[in-house]
C-alpha positions as CSV (number, residue, x, y, z in Angstrom):
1,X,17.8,25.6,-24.3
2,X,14.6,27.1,-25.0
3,X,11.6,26.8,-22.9
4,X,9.6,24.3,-25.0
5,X,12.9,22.5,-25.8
6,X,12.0,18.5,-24.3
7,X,14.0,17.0,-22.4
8,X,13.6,12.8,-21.3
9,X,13.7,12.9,-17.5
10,X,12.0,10.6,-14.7
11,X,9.6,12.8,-12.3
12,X,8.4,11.0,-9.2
13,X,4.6,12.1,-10.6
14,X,4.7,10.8,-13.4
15,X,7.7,8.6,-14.0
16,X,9.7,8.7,-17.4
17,X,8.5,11.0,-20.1
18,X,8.6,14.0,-21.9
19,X,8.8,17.5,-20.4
20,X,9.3,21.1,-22.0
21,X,12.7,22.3,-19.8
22,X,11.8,25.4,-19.5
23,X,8.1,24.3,-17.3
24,X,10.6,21.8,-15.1
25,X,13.2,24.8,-14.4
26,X,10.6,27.4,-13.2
27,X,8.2,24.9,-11.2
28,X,11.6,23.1,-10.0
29,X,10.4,20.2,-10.4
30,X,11.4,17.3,-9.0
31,X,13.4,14.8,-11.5
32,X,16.0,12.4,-12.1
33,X,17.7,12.9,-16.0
34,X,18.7,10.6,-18.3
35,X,22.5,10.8,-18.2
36,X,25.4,8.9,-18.9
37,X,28.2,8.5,-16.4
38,X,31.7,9.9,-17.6
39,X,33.7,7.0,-16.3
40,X,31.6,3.9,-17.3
41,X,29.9,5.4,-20.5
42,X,26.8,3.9,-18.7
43,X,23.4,5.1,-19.3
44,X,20.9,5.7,-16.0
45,X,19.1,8.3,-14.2
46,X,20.8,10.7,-11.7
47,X,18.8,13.3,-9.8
48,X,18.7,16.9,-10.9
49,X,20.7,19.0,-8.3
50,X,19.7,22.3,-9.5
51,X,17.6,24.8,-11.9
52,X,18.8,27.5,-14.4
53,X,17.3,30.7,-16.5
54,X,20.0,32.0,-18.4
55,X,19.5,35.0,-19.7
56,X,18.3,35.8,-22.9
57,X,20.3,34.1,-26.3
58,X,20.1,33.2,-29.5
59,X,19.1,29.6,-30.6
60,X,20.4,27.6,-32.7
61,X,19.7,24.2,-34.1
62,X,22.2,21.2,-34.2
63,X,21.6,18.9,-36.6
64,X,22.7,15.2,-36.5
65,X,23.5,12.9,-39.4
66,X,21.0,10.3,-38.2
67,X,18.1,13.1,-38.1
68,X,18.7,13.9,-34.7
69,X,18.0,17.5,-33.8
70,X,18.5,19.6,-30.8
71,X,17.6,23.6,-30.5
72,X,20.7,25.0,-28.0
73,X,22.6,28.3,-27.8
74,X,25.7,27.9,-29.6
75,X,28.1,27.7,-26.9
76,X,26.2,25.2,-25.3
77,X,28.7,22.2,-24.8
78,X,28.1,18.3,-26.7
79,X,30.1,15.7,-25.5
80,X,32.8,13.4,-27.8
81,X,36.2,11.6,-26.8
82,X,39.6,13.1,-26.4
83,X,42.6,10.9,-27.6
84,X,43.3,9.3,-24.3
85,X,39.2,7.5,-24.5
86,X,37.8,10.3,-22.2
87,X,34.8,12.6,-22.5
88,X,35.0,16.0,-23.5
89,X,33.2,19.0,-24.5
90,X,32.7,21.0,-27.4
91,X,30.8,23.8,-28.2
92,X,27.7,23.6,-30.2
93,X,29.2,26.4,-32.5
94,X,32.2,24.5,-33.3
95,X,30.5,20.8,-33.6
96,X,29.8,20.4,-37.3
97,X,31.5,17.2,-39.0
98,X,32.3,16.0,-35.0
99,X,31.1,12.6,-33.8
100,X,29.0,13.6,-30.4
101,X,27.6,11.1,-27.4
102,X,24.1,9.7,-28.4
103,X,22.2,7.0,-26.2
104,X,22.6,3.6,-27.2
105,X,20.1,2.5,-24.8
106,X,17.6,4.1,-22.3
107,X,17.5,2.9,-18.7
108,X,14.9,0.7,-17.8
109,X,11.8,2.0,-14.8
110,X,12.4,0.6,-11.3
111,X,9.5,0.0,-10.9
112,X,7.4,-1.2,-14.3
113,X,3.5,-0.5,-14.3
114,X,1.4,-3.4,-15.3
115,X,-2.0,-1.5,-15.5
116,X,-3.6,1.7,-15.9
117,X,-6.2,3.0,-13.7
118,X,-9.3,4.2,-15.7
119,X,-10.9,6.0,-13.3
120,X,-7.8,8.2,-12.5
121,X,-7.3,8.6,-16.4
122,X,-10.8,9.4,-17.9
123,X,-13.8,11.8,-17.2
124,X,-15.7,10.2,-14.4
125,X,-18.7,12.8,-15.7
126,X,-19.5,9.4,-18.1
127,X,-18.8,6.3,-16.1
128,X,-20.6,3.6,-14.2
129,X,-19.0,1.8,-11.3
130,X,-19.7,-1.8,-10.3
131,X,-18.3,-3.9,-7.4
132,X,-19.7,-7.4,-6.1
133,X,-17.4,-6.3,-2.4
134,X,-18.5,-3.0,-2.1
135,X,-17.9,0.6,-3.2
136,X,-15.8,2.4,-0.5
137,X,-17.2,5.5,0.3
138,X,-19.6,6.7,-1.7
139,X,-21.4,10.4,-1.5
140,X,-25.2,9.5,-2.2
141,X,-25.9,12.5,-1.7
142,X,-24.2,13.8,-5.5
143,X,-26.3,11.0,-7.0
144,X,-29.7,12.4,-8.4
145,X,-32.8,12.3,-6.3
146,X,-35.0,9.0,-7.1
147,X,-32.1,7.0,-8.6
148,X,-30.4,5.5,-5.7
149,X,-31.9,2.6,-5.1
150,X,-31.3,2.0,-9.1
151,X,-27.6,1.7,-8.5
152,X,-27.8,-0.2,-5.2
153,X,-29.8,-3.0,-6.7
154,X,-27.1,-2.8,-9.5
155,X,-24.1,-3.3,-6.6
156,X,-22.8,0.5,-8.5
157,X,-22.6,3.8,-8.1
158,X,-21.8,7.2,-10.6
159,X,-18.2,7.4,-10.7
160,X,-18.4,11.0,-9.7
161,X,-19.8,10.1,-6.9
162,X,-16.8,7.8,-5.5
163,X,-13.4,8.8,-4.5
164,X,-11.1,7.1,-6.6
165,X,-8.4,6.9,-3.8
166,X,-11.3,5.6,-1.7
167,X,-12.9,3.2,-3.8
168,X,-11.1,-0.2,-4.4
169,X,-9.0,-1.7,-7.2
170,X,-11.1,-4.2,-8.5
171,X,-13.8,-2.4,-9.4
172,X,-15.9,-3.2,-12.9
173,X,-16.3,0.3,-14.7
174,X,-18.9,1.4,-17.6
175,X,-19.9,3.8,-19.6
176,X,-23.4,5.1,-18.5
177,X,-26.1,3.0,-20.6
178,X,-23.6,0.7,-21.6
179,X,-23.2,-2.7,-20.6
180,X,-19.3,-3.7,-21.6
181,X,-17.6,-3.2,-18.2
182,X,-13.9,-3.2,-17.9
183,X,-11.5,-3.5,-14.9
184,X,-10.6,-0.5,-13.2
185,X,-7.2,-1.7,-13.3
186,X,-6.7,-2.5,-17.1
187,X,-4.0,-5.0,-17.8
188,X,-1.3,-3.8,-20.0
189,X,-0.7,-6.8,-21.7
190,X,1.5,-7.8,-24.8
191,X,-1.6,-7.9,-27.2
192,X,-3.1,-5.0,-25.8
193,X,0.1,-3.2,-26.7
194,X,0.1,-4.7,-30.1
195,X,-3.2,-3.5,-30.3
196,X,-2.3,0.1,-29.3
197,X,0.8,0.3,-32.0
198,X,-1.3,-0.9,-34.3
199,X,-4.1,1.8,-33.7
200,X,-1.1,4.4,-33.5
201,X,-0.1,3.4,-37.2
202,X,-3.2,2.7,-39.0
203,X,-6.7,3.5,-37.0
204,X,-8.9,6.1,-35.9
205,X,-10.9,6.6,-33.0
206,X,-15.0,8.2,-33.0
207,X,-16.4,9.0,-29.4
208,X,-18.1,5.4,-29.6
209,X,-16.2,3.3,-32.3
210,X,-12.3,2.6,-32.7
211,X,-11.7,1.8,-36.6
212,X,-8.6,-0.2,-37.9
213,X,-8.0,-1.2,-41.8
214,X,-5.2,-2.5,-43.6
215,X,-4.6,-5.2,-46.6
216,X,-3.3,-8.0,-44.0
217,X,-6.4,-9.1,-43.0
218,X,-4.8,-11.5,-40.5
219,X,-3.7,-8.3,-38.8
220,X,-7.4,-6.9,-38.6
221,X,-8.3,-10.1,-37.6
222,X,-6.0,-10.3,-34.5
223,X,-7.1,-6.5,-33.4
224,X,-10.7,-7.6,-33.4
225,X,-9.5,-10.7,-31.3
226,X,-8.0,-8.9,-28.3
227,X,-11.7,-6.9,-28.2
228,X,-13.8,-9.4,-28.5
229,X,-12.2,-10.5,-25.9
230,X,-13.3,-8.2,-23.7
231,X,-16.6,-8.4,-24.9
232,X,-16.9,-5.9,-27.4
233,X,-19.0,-5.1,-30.7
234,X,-17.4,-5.3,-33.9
235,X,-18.6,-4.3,-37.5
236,X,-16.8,-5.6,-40.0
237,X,-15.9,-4.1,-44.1
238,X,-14.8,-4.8,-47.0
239,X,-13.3,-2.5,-49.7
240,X,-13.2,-3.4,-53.0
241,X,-9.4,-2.3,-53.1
242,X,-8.5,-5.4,-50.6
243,X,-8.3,-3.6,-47.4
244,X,-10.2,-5.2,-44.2
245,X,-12.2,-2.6,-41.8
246,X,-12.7,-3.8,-38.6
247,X,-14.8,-1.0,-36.1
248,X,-15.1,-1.9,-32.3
249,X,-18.6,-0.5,-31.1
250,X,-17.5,1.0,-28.0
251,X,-17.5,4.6,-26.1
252,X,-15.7,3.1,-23.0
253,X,-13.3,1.4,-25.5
254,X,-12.5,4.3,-27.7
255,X,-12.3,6.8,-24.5
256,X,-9.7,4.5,-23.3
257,X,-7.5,4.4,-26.6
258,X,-8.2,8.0,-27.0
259,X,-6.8,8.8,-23.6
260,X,-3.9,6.6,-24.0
261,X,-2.6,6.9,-28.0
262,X,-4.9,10.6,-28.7
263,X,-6.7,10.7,-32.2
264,X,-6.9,12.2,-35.9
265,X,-3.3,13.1,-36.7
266,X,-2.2,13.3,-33.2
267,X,-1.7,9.9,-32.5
268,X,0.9,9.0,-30.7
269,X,2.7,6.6,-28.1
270,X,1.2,6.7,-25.0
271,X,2.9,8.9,-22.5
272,X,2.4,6.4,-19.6
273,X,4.6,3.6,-22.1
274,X,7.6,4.7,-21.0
275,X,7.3,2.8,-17.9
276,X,5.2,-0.2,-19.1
277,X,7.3,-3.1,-18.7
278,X,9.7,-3.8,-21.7
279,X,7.6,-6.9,-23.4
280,X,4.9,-4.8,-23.8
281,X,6.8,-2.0,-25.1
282,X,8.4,-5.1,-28.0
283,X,4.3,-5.7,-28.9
284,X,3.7,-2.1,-29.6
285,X,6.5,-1.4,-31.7
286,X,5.7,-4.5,-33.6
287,X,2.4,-3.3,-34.1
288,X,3.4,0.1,-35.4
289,X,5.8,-2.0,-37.9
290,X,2.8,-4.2,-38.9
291,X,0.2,-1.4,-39.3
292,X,2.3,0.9,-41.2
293,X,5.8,0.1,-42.0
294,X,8.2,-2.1,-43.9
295,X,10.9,-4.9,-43.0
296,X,13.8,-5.6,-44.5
297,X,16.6,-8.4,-43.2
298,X,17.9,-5.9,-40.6
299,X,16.3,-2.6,-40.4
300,X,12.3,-1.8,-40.3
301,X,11.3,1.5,-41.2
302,X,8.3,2.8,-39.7
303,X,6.2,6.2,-41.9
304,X,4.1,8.6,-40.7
305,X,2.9,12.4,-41.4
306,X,3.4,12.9,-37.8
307,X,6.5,14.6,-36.0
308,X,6.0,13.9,-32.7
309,X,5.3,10.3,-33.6
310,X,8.6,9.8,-35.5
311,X,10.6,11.8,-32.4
312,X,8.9,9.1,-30.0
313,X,9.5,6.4,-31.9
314,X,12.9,7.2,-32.5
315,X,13.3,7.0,-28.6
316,X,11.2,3.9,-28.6
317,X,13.7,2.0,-30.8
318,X,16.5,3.2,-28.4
319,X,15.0,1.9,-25.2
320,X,14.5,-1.6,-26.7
321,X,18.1,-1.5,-28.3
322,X,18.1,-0.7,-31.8
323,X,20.1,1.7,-33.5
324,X,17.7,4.5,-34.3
325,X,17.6,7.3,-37.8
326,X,15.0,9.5,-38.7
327,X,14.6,11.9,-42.0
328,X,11.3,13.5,-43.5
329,X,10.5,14.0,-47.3
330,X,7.9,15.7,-48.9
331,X,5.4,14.0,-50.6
332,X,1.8,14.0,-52.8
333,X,-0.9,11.8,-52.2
334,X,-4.0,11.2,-54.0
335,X,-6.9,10.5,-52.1
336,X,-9.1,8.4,-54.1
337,X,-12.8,8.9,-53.2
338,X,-12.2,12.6,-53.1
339,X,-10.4,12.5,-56.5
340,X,-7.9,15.2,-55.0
341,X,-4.1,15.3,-54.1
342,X,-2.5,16.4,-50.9
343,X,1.0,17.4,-50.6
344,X,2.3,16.3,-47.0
345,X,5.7,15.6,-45.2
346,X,6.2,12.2,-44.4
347,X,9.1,11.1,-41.7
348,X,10.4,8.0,-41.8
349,X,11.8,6.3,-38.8
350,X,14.9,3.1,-39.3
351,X,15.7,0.5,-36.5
352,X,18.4,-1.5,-37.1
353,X,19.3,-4.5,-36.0
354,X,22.8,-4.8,-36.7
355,X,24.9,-2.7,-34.6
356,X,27.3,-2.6,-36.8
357,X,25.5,-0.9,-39.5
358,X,24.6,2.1,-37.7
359,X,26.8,4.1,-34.7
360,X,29.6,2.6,-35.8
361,X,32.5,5.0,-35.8
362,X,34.5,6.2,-32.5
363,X,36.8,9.7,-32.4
364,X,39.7,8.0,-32.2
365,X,41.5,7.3,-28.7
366,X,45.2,7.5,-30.4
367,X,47.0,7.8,-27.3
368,X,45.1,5.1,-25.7
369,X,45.5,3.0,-28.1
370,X,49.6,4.2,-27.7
371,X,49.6,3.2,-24.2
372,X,48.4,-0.1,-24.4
373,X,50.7,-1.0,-26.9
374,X,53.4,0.1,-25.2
375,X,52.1,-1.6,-22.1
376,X,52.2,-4.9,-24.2
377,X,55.6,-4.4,-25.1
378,X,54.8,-4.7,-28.9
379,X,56.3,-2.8,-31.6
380,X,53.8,-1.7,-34.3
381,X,54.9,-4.0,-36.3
382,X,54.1,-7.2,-33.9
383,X,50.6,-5.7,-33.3
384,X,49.8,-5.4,-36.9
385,X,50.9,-8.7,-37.6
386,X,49.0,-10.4,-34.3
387,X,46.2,-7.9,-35.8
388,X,46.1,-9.9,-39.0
389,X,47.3,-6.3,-40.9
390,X,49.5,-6.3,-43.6
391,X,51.6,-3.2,-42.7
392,X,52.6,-1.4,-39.3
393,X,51.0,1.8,-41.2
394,X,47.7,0.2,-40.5
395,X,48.7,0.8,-36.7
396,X,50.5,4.0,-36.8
397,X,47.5,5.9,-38.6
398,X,45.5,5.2,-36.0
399,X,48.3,5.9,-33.0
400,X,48.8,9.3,-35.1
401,X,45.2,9.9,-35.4
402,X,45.6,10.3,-39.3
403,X,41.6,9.4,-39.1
404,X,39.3,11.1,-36.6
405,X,37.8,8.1,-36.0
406,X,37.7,4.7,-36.1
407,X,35.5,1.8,-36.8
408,X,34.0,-0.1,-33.4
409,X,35.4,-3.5,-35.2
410,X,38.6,-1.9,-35.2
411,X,38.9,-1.3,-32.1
412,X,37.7,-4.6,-31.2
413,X,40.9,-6.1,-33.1
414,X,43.4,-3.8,-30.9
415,X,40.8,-5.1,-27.5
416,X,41.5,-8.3,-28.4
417,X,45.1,-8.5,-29.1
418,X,46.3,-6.1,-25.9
419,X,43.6,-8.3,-23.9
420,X,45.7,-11.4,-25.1
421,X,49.1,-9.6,-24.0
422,X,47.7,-8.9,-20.6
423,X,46.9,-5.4,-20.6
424,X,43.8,-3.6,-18.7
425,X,41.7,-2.4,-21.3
426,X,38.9,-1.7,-19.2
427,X,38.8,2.1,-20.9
428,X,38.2,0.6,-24.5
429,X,35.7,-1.9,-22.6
430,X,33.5,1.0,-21.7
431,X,33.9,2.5,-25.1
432,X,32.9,-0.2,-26.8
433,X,30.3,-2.4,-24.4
434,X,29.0,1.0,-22.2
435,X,25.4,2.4,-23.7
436,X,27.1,5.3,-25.7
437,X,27.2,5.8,-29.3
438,X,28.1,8.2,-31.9
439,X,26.4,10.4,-34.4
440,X,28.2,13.2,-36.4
441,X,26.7,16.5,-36.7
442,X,25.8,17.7,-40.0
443,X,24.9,21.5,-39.5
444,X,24.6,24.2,-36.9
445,X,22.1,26.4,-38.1
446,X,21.1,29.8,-36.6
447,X,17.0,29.5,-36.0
448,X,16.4,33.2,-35.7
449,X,14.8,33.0,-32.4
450,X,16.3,35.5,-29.7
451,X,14.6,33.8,-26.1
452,X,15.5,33.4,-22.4
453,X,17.0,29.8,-22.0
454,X,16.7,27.3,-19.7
455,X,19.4,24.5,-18.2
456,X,19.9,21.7,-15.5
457,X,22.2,20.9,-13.2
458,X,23.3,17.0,-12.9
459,X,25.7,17.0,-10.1
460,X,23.5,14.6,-7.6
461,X,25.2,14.4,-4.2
462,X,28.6,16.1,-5.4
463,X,29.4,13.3,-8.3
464,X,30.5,14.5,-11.4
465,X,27.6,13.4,-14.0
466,X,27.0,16.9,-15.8
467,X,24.8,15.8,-18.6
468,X,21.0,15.2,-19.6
469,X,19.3,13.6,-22.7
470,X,17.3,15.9,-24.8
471,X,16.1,17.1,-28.2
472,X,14.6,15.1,-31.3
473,X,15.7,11.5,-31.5
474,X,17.8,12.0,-27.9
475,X,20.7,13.6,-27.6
476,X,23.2,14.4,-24.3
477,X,24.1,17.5,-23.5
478,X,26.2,19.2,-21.3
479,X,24.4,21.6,-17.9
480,X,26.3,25.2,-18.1
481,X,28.3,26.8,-15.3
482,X,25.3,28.0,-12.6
483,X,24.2,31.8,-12.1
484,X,24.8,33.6,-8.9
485,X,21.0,34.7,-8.2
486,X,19.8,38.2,-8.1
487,X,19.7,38.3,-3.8
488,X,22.8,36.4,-3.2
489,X,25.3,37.2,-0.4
490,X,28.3,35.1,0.5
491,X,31.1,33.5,-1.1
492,X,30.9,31.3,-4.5
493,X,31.9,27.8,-4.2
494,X,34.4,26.8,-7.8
495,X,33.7,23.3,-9.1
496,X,36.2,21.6,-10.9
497,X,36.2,18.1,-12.6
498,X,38.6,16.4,-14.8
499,X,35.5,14.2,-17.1
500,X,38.9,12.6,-19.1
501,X,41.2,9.2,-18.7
502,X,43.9,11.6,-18.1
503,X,45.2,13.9,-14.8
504,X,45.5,17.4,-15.8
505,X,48.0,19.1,-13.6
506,X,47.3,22.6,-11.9
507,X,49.8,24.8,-10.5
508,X,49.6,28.4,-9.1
509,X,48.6,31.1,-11.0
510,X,46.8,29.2,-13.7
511,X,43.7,30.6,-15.2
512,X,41.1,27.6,-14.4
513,X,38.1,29.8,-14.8
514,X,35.8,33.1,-15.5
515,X,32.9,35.3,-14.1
516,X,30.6,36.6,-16.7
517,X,28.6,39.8,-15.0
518,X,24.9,40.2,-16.7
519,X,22.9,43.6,-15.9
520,X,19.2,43.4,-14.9
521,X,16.8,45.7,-16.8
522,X,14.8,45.7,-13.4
523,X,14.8,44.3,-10.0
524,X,14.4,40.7,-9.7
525,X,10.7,39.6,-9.0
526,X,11.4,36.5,-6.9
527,X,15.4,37.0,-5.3
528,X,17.6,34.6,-3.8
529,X,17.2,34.3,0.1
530,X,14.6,32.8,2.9
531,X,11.2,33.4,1.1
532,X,12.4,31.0,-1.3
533,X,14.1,28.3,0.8
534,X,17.2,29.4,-0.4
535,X,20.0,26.8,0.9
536,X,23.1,28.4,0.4
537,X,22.7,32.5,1.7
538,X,25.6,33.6,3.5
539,X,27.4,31.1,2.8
540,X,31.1,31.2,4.0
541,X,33.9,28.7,2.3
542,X,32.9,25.8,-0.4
543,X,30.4,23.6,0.5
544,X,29.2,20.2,-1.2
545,X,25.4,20.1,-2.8
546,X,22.7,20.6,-0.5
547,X,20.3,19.1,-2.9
548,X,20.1,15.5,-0.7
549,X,18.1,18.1,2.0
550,X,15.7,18.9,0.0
551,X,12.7,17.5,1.4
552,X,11.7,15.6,-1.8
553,X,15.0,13.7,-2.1
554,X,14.8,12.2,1.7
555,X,13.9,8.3,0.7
């Protein structure tokens, strides 16, 4: 992938998030990807084991049917079914009109953060602090001459002048001159995240005043609730068009919002949601449905002008379990009191709420679907008939794979009737209850772009996982065979895995894999050996993943 390709991983700095692979590969960060595990189709995190630069390749863009995107080199492996139900790779090259693995949910945080810290998150050049208990530690000596007794009367203190891993959590902070305090640690709450979606979706945000409008004015009306709440100033309009303005007076107010959702066109969902706890995450989509979108009886489509928006939303409706599409159209708008029009692309992001309706076709598992047949003991005619078909055709198209895939409701019928006859069908169970479904690509186009690429490795103590969620709208893809580094001496460990339901023989003599030999232009500026902690120089016979010795994976 290219370097500012993003990726969906879990750091230990910053929990779940977005991250450009190619900054994670060179810094080696520590991270856990979003993956899916090849025997249970289920959807967690796994630690990365290792880091790749490839050399230098062309990129090339996979597009999805559901507006899914991902820019990849063209051999770089998707993952879809074989006929026996398990996962398999195929190149990015050959993928157009194949159904690929797309999340159909995102894991969950361990650990869910109820607040945000506002002194760790804004400039402390601006703010006030206050505490009834005492300040910690506080450096009067940073405080301008003549104005400490000011603050001490006051129980406060410049926040530049405290250390925020010193001071304690229930501090009261300000702006300077201001006298709406808020709570160092600010409660994420449901309305609060409301609030935020709706910001996202229909506000804007001056260094002192955050402004909201929209023709619900109930909607308006419950924004200027949650901040009145808190104590804050509102100003209220009305336009002659319908639409209710509501503006809360406040710096401290606005520099949170700003800090957490951004401003102007670059509003967007607050990188710290991802690990907000899921309630809170239901309130802010609902108010990015409320400020700008539509509802229909299953699906809510949510517009904006902004990319970034629509690609996080898109992930958004994923993690609270919706089936997720996203396209853009160009369109003209006339702005009114300017008397002008303004061409623009808008995307539009559909959640659906009816699984059915969206993700619904499988590659077919023929000989799965063979086995358990013949398992039952039922001819095809007996299983079309407990099937409620009219015709054994109806099961031998699918045994024959006459279609390359099939509907999840039809497999559903085959679950239940094999179930009935006593047959493990724990394989179609993962197929169809595991956190995976499928989205067809509809191009594979060459971008132009000639680059070094980057990769991860997903094999966390030795278990064969092998994949990470990337790209527009999320979608898994396969880590690439690992480079012997420039500095290397000893032998090279070969790693096999079988990722399908069924055993692949080997005998002696078979071909099972390949060394590719690339030439450096130069000597290499950082090689493999002591200086860079290198685990594995001189190595002599195979040996397992070191990774668990790293010192950042020892709890």
């Amino acid at each position: 992938m290219p370097y500012d390709e993003e990726v969906f991983l879990w750091t230990p700095a910053d929990g779940f998030g977005f991250y450009e692979i190619g900054d994670i590969v060179e810094n080696e960060q520590p991270a856990h990807a979003v993956s899916f595990d090849p025997q249970t189709l289920r959807v967690s995190t796994h630690r990365v084991s290792d880091y790749i630069e490839n050399p230098t390749k062309r990129i090339y863009r996979v597009e999805l049917e559901s507006g899914r995107e991902v820019l990849v080199t063209r051999d770089h492996n998707l993952f879809t079914l074989d006929e026996h139900g398990g996962v398999t790779r195929i190149e990015s090259e050959a993928a157009e009109g194949e159904l690929v693995m797309t999340p159909g949910e995102l894991p969950e945080p361990e650990t869910e953060s109820p607040t945000i810290d506002i002194l760790d998150r804004l400039d402390n050049d601006d703010l006030t602090v206050y505490a009834s208990d005492g300040l910690g530690a506080v450096d009067w000596d940073a405080v301008p001459q003549g104005s400490e007794d000011h603050y001490q009367q006051q129980s406060s203190a410049p926040a530049t002048a405290v250390a925020p891993t010193a001071a304690p959590d229930d501090l009261d902070v300000a702006f300077k001159q201001s006298t709406l305090r808020l709570p160092r640690q600010l409660p994420i709450t449901e309305e609060f995240g409301w609030c935020l979606g709706f910001y996202i979706a229909e506000g804007y945000a001056r260094r002192k005043q955050v402004v909201v409008n929209n023709q619900a004015e109930a909607y308006v009306e419950r924004f200027a609730d949650f901040f009145a709440s808190w104590d804050a100033s509102l100003s209220w309009d009305e336009h002659d068009s319908g639409v209710t303005a509501v503006t809360i007076c406040s710096a401290l107010w606005s520099a949170v919002v700003r800090d957490l959702c951004g401003s102007g066109g670059e509003k967007t969902i607050p990188e710290a949601a991802w690990d907000w706890p899921t309630p809170v995450l239901e309130a802010l989509y609902e108010g990015l449905i409320d400020g700008d979108g539509s509802r229909r009886e299953h699906r809510d489509t949510l517009y904006t002008a902004n990319a970034e928006l629509a690609n996080h939303a898109a992930y958004l409706g994923t993690r609270l379990g919706y089936d997720t599409s996203l396209y853009s159209r160009d369109r003209e708008m006339y702005i009114e009191p300017s008397d002008c029009h303004n061409e623009m692309t808008e995307w539009c992001v559909d959640f659906s709420m009816d699984a059915h309706k969206r993700g619904q076709y499988v590659p077919t598992p023929s000989a799965l679907l063979r086995e358990y047949r013949n398992e039952a003991g039922l001819t095809m005619a007996d299983a079309a008939d407990a099937m409620g078909y009219s015709s054994k055709s109806s099961i031998s198209n699918v045994e024959n794979r006459e279609y390359e895939s099939v509907k999840r409701e039809t497999l559903e019928r085959f679950r239940e009737v094999y179930t009935d006859a006593g047959v493990d069908t724990s394989r179609l169970d993962d197929l169809l209850d595991g956190d995976i479904v499928f989205d067809r690509v509809a191009a594979v186009e060459n971008t132009d772009r000639v680059e070094p690429t980057y990769d991860l490795e997903v094999q966390p103590r030795g278990r064969v996982i092998e994949n990470f969620l990337g790209g527009r709208g999320g979608v898994f893809l396969s880590n690439t065979a690992g480079f012997v580094d420039p500095g290397y001496r000893g032998q090279i460990t070969l790693e096999l895995s079988n990722l399908g339901a069924a055993p692949v023989a080997l005998s002696p003599g078979m071909r099972v894999s390949q060394l590719v030999f690339t030439e450096l232009k130069s000597e290499s500026t950082r090689p493999y050996g002591t200086e860079r902690g290198s685990k594995y120089q001189d190595q002599d016979g195979p040996k397992a993943s070191k990774i668990q010795d790293d010192p950042e994976f020892e709890h």
